[in-house]
N, C-alpha and C positions, 0 to 999 in steps of 0.2 A: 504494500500500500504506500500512498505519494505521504511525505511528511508531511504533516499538520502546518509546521511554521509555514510554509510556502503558500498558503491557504489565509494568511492573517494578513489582507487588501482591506482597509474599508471599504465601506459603502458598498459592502456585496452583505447579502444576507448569508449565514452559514446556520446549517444542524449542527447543532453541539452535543456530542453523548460521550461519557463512560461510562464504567461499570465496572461493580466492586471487585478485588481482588479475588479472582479463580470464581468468580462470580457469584459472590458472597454476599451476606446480605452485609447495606450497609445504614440505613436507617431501620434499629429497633424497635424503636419507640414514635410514638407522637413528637418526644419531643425534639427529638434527633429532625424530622423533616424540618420543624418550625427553626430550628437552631441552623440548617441550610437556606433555607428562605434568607433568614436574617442576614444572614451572611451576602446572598445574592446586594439587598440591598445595601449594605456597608459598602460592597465591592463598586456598587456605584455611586457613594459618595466620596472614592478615591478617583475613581476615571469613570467619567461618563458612558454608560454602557444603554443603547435601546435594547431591551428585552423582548420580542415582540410576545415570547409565549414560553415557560415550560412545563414539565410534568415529571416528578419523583416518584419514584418505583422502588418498590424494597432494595433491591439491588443495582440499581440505576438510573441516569437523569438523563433526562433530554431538554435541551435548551436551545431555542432559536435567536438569534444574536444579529445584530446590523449596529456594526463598528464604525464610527465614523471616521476613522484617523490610522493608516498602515502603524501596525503594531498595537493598535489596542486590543484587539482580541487576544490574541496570545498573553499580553501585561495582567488584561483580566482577568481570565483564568486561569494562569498562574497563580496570582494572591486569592483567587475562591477556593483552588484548589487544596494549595499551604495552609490557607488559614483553617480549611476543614478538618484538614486531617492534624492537623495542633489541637485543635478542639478534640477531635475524636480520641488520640491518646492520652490528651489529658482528661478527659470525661470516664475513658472507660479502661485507664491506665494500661493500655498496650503498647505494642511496638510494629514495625515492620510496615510492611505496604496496604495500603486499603483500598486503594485504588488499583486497577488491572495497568495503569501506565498509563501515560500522558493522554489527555482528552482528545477525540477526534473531529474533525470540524467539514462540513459537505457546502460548498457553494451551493448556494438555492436560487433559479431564475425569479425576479419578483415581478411575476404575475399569477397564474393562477395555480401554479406549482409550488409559490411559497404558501400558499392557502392548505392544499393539499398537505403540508407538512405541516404545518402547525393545526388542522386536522388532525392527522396521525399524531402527535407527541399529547396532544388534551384527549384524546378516544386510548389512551395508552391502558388508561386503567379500567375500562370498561371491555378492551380486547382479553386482558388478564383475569377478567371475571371479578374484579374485588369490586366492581360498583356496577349499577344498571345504567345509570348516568351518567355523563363526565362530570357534570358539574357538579353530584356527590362525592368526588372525591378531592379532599379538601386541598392536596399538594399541587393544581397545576394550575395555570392562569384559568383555563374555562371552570372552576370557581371564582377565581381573584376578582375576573372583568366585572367592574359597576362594583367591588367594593372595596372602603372607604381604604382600608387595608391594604388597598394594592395600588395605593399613590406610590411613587418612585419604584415601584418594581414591574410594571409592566410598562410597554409605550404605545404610541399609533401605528397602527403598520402603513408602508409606503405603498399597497397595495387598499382598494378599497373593502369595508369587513360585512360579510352578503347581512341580511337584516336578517334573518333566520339563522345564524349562526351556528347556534348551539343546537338547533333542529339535524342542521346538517353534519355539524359533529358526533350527533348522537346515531345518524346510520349506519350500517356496516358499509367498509370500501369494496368498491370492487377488486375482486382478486389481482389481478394486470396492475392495480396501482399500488395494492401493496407489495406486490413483489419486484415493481419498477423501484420502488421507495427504498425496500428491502434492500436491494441490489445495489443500491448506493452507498449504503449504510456501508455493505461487505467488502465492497471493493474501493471504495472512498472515492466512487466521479460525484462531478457536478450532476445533480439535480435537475434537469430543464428541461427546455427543445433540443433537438439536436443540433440544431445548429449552435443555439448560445453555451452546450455541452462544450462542443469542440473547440470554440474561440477561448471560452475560459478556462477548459484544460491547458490550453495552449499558452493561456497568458499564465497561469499560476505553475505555473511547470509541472502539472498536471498529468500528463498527457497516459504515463504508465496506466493509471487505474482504466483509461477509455481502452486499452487494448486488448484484445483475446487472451486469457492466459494458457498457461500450457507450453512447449517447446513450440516451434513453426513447423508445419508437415513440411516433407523437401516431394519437390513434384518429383512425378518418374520421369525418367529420360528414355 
């Protein structure tokens, strides 16, 4: 997979995921989510960060991020990440890694493919079965939006937000999209059309994760 750093352009939207260490759980408790929430917003009264949406998963987060300055994504999550896992071993006096390794970051086209993603990370816990709703599950922006609560932690998105929103979140995807989505995740391409795929692999030095993997067949002669 292409490194992350090469990925940290503002004014591109990116998915943001990791996931706990061997894929461990890493919020226990209640209060362990609220104790990363909190954190998310500190993180942006160090560097301004737009949030557009995320969603905490026992063993993992998804965050969709539009950085406006080269380097502040990476600067960001860096100190969310540090500062988590300082809190996690001093909260639950351990050691070692809790994180599976450095977070991974997917350029996202912003039109109706960033929708589609911040769909998929708020429908996160309702695909898991822990909720019927999204919006009952209290860790992800499709509760936050509209309250009072989720000043400085979410933003606007530069795409428009359909009026039905959360109707539309709450349907299953179609299969084609979560496995287009999936497939991004796994191989770390941009997100989009194919055309804005290939230009922004191109520009981000991207270009490994668009290729076939595998050795190349040699034709016959």
């Amino acid at each position: 997979m292409a490194r992350t750093a090469r990925a940290s352009v503002g004014g591109i939207c990116y998915h943001v995921i990791n996931r706990g260490n061997g894929r461990s759980r890493v919020y226990r408790k209640e209060a362990d989510y609220a104790a990363f929430t909190e954190l998310i917003a500190l993180a942006n009264e160090r560097l301004a960060m737009r949030v557009l949406g995320y969603g905490l998963m026992p063993n993992h987060f998804h965050l969709v991020l539009w950085p406006r300055k080269d380097g502040d994504l990476s600067r960001w999550m860096q100190w969310l990440m540090t500062s988590h896992v300082r809190r996690y071993h001093g909260h639950y006096r351990t050691s070692g890694h809790v994180w599976q390794g450095r977070f991974k970051a997917f350029p996202i086209e912003q039109d109706g493919h960033l929708l589609t993603v911040l769909r998929y990370v708020e429908r996160n816990a309702v695909r898991a079965g822990l909720v019927r709703r999204a919006q009952e599950w209290m860790w992800s922006s499709a509760r936050a939006w509209g309250q009072q609560a989720a000043a400085g932690l979410v933003h606007g998105w530069p795409v428009e937000r359909p009026r039905d929103w959360l109707g539309w979140v709450n349907r299953a995807e179609p299969g084609a999209e979560l496995q287009a989505l999936r497939s991004s995740v796994n191989r770390g391409t941009p997100y989009g059309s194919a055309g804005w795929v290939l230009r922004t692999a191109q520009r981000l030095e991207l270009e490994a994760s668009i290729h076939p993997r595998g050795r190349p067949r040699h034709e016959k002669k």
